[in-house]
C-alpha positions in Angstrom: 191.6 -173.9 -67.4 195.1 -172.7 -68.2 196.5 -172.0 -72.1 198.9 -174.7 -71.6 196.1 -177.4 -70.1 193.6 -175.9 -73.4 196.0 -176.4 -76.1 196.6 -180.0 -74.9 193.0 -181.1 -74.8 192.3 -179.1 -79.0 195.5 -181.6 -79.9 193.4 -184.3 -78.4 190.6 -183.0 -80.8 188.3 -182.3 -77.7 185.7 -179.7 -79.0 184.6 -178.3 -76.0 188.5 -177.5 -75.6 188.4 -176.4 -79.4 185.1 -174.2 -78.5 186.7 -172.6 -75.8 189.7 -171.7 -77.6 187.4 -170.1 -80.5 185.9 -168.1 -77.8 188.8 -166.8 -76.2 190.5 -165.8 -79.8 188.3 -165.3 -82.3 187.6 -161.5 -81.2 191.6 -161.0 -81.7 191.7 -162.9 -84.7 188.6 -161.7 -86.6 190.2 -158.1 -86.5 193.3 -159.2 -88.1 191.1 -161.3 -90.7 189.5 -157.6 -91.4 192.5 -155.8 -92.0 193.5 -158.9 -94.8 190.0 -158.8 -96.2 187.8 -157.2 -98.9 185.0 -157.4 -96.8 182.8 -158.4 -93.6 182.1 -161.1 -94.8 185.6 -162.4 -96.6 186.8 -161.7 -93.1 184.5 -164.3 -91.6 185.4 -167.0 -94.1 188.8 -166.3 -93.5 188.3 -166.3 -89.9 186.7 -170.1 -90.1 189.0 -171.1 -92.3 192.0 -170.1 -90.5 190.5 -172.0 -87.3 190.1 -175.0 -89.5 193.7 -174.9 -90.0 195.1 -173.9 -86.9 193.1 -177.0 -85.1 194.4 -178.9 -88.1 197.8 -177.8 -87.0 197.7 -177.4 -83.7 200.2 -180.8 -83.5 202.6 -178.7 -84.8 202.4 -176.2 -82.0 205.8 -177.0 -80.0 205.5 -174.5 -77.2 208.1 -172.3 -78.3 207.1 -168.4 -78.8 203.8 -167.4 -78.2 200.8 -169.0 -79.0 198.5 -166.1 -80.0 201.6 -165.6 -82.2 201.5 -168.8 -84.1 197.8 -168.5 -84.7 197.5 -164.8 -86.2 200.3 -166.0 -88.7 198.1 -169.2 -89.4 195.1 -166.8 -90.0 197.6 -164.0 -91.8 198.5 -166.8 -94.2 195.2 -168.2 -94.9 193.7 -164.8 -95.6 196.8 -163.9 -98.2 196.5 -167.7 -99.5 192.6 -167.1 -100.3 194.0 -163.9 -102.5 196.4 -165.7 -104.4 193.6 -168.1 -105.2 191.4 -166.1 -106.1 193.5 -163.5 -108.1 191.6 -160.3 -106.7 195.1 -158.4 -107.3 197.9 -158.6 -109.0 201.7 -158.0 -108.6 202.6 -154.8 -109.0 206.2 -154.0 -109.9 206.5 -150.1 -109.6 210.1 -148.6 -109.4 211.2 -148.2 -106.1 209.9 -144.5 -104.5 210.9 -143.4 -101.5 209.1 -142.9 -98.1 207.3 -140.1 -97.4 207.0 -139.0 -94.2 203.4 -138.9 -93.3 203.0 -136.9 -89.9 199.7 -137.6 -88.4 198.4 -134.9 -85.8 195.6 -137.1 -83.9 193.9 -134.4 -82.7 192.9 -133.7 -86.4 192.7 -137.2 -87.9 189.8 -139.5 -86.2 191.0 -142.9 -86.3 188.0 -144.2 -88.0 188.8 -142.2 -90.9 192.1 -143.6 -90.7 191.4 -147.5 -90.6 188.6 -146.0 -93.3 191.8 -144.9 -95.8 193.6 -148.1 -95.0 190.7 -150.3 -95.8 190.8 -148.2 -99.1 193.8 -149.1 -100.3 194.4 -151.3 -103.5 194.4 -154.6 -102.3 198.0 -155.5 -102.6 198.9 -152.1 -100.9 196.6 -152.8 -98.0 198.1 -156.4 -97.6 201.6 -154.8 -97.4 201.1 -151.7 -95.2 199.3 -154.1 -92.5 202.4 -156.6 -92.8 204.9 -153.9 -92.2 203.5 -151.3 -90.6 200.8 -152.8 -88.6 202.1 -156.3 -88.0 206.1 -155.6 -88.4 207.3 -157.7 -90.7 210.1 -157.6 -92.5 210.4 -156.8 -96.5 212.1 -160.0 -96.7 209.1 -161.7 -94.9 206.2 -160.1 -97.0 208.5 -160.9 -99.9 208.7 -164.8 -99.2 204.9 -164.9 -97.6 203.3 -162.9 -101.4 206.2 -164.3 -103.8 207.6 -161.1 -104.9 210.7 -159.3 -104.6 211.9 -157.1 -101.6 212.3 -153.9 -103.6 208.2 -155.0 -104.9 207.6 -154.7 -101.1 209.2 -151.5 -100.5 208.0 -150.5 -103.1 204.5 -151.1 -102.7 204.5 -149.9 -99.5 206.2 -146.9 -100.1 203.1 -146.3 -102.6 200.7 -147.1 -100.1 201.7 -144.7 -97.8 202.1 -141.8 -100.9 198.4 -142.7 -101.1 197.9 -142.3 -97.2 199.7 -139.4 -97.3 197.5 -138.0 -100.0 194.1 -138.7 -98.1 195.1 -137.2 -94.6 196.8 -134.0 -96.7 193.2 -133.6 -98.4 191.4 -134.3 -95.3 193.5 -131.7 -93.4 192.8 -129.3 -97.0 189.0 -129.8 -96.6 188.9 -129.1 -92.8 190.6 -125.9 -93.3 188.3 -124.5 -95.7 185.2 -125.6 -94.0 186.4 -123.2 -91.1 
């Protein structure tokens, strides 16, 4: 069964077309859900809960842009609306610091222990390096999606990746004096 052919049975509410889509997306979707989530578990509530929505929504699905598109936002949105709800951070307002430059050699930083650092982050600096750097999107998009300011953005993500920058430099220390 084509996309096109599945969308148009879930907007008839046919579950075996809703099933099918679930199947086809949820892998996809239930990473993204991680990378917005404190937890295993969080991520599967947020997983469910974005699907409620999206089949919910689906109506509003025009055609226009893609598809998968329109449903990670869905499932981006209901992950950062369960924060807001549930206050597990809050806004944090530091002055704006610049980038640094964090130069990754891959043959020296596993990419577990990467995703590890990331998943490590305070919450609202997690939320903002996987909007901008992982997801690309704009300050001014992670500004209007979190209700803050742009320079709270850039500034949290600048922050974040100070904090990055600091875990890969002490990595790399502690690899060179186990040699």
């Amino acid at each position: 069964m084509s996309l096109e052919k599945l969308i148009h049975q879930c907007k008839k509410q046919d579950i075996r077309a809703q099933e099918k889509l679930y199947r086809l997306y949820s892998g996809k979707l239930f990473g993204l859900c991680l990378k917005y989530s404190n937890n295993y578990q969080q991520a599967e509530d947020n997983l469910q809960d974005g699907f409620i929505t999206i089949f919910n929504k689906i109506n509003q699905y025009e055609d226009k842009g893609s598809f998968e598109g329109w449903m990670k936002r869905i499932v981006i949105n209901t992950s950062l609306q369960k924060h807001r709800k549930e206050k597990y951070f809050e806004i944090i307002n530091d002055d704006l610091m610049e980038d640094p430059e964090v130069e990754i050699d891959d043959d020296e930083i596993s990419r577990d222990f990467l995703l590890k650092s990331i998943q490590e982050l305070p919450d609202r600096y997690r939320q903002i390096f996987n909007l901008y750097a992982l997801d690309g999107f704009s300050h001014k998009e992670i500004a209007a999606m979190l209700n803050i300011s742009v320079g709270s953005s850039k500034s949290n993500l600048a922050r974040a990746r100070h904090i990055l920058k600091g875990k890969i430099e002490n990595q790399n220390d502690n690899k060179v004096q186990s040699l």
